[in-house]
C-alpha positions in Angstrom: 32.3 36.0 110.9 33.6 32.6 110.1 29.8 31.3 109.5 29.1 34.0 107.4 31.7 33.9 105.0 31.0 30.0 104.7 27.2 30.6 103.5 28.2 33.1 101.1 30.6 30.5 99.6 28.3 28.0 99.4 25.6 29.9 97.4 28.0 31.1 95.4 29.2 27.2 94.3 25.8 26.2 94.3 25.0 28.9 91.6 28.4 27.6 89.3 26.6 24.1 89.1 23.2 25.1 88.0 24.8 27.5 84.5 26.0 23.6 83.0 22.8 22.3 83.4 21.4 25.3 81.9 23.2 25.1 79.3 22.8 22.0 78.0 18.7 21.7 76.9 19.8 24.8 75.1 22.0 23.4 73.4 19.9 20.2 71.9 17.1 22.4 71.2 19.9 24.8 68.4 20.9 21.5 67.4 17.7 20.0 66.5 16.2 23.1 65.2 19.3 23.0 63.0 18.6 19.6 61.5 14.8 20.2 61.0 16.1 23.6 59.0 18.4 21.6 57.0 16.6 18.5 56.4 14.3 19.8 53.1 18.0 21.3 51.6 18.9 17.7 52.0 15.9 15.7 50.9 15.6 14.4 46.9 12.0 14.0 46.1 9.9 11.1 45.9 6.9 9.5 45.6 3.8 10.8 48.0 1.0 8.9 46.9 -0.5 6.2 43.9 -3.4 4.9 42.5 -3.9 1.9 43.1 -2.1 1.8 46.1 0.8 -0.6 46.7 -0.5 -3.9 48.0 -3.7 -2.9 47.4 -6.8 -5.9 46.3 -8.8 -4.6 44.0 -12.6 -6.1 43.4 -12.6 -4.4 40.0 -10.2 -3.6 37.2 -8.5 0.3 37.3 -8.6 2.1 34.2 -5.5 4.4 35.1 -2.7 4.0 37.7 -2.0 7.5 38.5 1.5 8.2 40.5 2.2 11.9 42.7 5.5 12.8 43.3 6.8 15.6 45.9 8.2 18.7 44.2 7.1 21.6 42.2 7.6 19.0 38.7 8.8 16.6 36.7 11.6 16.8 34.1 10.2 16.6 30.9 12.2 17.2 27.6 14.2 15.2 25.1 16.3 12.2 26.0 14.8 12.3 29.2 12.3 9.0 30.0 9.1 9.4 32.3 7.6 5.6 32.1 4.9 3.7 33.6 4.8 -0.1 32.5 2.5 -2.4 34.0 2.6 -6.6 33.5 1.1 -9.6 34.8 2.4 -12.8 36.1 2.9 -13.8 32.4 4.8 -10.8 31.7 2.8 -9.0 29.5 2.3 -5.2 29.4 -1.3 -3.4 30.3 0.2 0.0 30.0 -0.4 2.4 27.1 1.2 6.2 26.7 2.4 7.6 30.2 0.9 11.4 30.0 3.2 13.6 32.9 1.5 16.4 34.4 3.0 18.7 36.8 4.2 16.1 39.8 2.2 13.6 38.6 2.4 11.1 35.5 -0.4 8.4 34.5 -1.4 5.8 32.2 -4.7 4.3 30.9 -4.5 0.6 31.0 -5.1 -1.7 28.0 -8.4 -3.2 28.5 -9.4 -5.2 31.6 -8.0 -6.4 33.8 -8.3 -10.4 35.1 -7.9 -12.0 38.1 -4.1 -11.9 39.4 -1.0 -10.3 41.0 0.0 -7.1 38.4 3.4 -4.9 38.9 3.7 -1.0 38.6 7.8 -0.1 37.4 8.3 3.5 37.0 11.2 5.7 36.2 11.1 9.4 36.9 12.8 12.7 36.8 12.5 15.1 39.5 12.8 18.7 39.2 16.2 18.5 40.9 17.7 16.5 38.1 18.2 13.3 39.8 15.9 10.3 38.9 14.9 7.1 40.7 12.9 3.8 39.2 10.9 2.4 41.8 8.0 -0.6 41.6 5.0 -2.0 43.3 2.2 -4.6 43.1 -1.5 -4.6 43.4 -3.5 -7.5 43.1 -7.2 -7.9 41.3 -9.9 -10.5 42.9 -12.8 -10.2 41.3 -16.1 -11.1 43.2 -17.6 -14.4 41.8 -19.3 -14.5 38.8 -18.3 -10.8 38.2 -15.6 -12.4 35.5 -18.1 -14.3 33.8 -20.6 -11.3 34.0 -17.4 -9.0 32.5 -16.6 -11.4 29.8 -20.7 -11.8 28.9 -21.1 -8.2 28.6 -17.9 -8.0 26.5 -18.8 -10.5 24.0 -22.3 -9.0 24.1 -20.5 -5.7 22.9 -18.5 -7.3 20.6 -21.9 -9.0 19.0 -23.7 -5.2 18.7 -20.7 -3.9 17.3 -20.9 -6.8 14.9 -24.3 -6.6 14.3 -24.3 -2.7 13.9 -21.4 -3.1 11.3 -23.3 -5.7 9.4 -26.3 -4.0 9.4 -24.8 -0.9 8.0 -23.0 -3.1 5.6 -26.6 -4.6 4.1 -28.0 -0.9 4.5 -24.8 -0.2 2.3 -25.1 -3.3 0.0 -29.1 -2.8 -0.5 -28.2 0.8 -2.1 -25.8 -0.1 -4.3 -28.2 -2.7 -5.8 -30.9 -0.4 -6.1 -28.7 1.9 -7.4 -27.1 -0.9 -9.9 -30.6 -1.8 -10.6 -31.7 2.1 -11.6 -28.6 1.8 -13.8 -29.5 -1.2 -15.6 -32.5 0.2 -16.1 -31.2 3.5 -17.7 -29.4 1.5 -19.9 -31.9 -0.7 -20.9 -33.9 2.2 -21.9 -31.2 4.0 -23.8 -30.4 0.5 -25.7 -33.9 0.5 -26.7 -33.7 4.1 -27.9 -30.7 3.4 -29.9 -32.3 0.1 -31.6 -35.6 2.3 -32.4 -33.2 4.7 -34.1 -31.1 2.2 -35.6 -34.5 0.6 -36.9 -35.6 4.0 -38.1 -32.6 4.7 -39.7 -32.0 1.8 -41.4 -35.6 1.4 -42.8 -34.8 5.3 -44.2 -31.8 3.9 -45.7 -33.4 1.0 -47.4 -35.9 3.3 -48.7 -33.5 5.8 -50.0 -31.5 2.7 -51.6 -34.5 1.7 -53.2 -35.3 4.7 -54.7 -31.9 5.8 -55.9 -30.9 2.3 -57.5 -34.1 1.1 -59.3 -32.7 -1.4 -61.1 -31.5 -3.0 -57.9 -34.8 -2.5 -56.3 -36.5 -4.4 -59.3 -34.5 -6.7 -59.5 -32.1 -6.3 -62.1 -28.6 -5.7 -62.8 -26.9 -5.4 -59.4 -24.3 -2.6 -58.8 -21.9 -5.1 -57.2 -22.0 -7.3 -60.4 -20.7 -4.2 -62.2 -17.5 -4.0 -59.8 -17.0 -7.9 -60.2 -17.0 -7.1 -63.7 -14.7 -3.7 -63.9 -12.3 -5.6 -61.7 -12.4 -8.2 -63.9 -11.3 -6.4 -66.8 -8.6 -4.5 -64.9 -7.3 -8.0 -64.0 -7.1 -9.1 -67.7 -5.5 -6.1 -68.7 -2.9 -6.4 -66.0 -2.4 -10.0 -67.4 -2.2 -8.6 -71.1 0.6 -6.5 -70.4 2.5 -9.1 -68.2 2.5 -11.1 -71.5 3.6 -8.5 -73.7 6.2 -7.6 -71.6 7.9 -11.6 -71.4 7.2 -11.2 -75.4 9.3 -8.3 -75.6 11.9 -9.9 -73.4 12.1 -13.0 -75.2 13.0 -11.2 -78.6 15.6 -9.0 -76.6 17.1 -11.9 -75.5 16.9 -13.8 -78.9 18.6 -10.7 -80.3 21.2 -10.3 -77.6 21.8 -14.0 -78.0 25.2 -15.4 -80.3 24.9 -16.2 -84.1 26.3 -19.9 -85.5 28.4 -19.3 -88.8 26.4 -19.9 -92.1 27.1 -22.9 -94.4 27.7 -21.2 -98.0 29.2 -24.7 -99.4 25.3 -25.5 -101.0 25.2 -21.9 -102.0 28.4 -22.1 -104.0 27.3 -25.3 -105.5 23.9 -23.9 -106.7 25.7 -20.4 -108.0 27.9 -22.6 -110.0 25.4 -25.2 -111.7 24.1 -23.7 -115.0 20.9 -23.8 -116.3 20.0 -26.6 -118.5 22.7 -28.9 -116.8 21.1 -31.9 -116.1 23.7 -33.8 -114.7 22.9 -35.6 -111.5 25.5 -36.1 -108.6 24.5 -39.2 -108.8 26.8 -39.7 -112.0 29.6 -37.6 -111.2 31.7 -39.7 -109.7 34.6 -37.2 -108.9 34.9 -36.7 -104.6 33.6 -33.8 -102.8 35.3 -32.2 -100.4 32.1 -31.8 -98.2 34.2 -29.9 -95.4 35.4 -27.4 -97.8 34.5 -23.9 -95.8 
């Protein structure tokens, strides 16, 4: 009886231990099925992927660097700044406009690039408001000669383009001559016209001169002589009267002018002498009051 009760208790304490032990896998595996579940509530986005990636060594130059973000988009709207810039190891900027689209934003590169160590800043916002600036380099080694080859073609480029523009521009400049040349022409001819008219005219003219001043035509009194002559006249008429008129204002003057008194002392002495008196003053020797008024 004693045995038997002492087996039953030792099952039943062996069976206590194990429900701990069960217990407690369970309980790690909730826990971390709980942090899985709430790790993507947590999580801001960020960037997935880029091209070129960072640290990358490029044997030829991008034309884009193209950045993917996680999340269903970027914030796009006003006051809010979605940049890529690009710049060398002198500092200067490759980048041009940064397009966004969806999770992703991009932006063409400003001609080729050389041989050298470039940096990709960028500052985004995520659809969840928040934003981040992030950064990182690529590098460009071009295979030998493949610079000069790059730069050859280049200034082979720039020498069609050139040569195109020039040609267009002689294309251009041999028109206009020949159409400067078409109008020199036209108005050589129509100067010739007018001085065959002109001619014409004048010739008609001459002839209907001729024939409506004979006298001219034969050589005799000219009509122009006449007009020398009528203006003459008018002139000495205009000089008549300009005399007459200082006449006739010198004898208003002279009448406007102040008498001087008479002298009546000879008169009285000639009223009084009688006729047949033949005494002389010289024999009178009585004074004369000369000043006798």
């Amino acid at each position: 009886m004693t045995t038997s009760t002492t087996v039953d208790i030792t099952a039943g304490g062996t069976r206590a231990g194990r429900a701990p032990r069960l217990l407690a896998p369970a309980a790690v595996a909730a826990l971390g099925l709980a942090a899985m579940t709430a790790t993507p509530a947590w999580a801001h986005d960020e960037l997935i992927s880029s091209t070129p990636e960072a640290d990358e060594v490029l044997t030829e130059s991008p034309e884009e660097i193209v950045l993917e973000f996680t999340g269903d988009g970027l914030t796009e709207g006003e006051n809010i700044t979605n940049e890529i810039r690009v710049t060398d190891g002198d500092g200067e900027s490759w980048e041009t406009e940064t397009v966004v689209d969806g999770p992703s934003m991009s932006t063409e590169l400003d001609g080729e690039l050389a041989d050298g160590e470039y940096e990709v800043l960028y500052r985004v916002v995520y659809s969840d408001g928040h934003d981040e600036e992030g950064s990182f380099s690529f590098e460009v080694d071009l295979p030998e000669g493949a610079a000069e080859t790059d730069a050859a073609e280049a200034d082979a480029a720039e020498t069609d383009a050139a040569e195109d523009e020039a040609g267009d521009g002689t294309t251009d400049d041999d028109a206009a001559e020949a159409d400067a040349a078409e109008t020199d022409a036209a108005e050589a001819d129509a100067e010739a016209d007018a001085e065959a008219d002109a001619g014409e005219t004048g010739s008609v003219d001459t002839d209907a001169a001729s024939q409506e001043d004979p006298a001219t035509a034969e050589g005799q009194f000219p009509a122009w002589a006449a007009v020398l002559f009528a203006l003459g006249g008018v002139l000495v008429v205009i000089l008549a009267v300009v005399l007459m008129r200082r006449k006739m204002t010198q004898v208003e003057d002279w009448k406007k002018a102040p008498r001087q008194p008479r002298d009546t002392s000879g008169a009285a002495g000639a009223a009084g002498e009688q006729p047949g008196d033949d005494r002389s003053d010289e024999g009178d020797d009585r004074p004369r009051d000369d000043t006798r008024e």
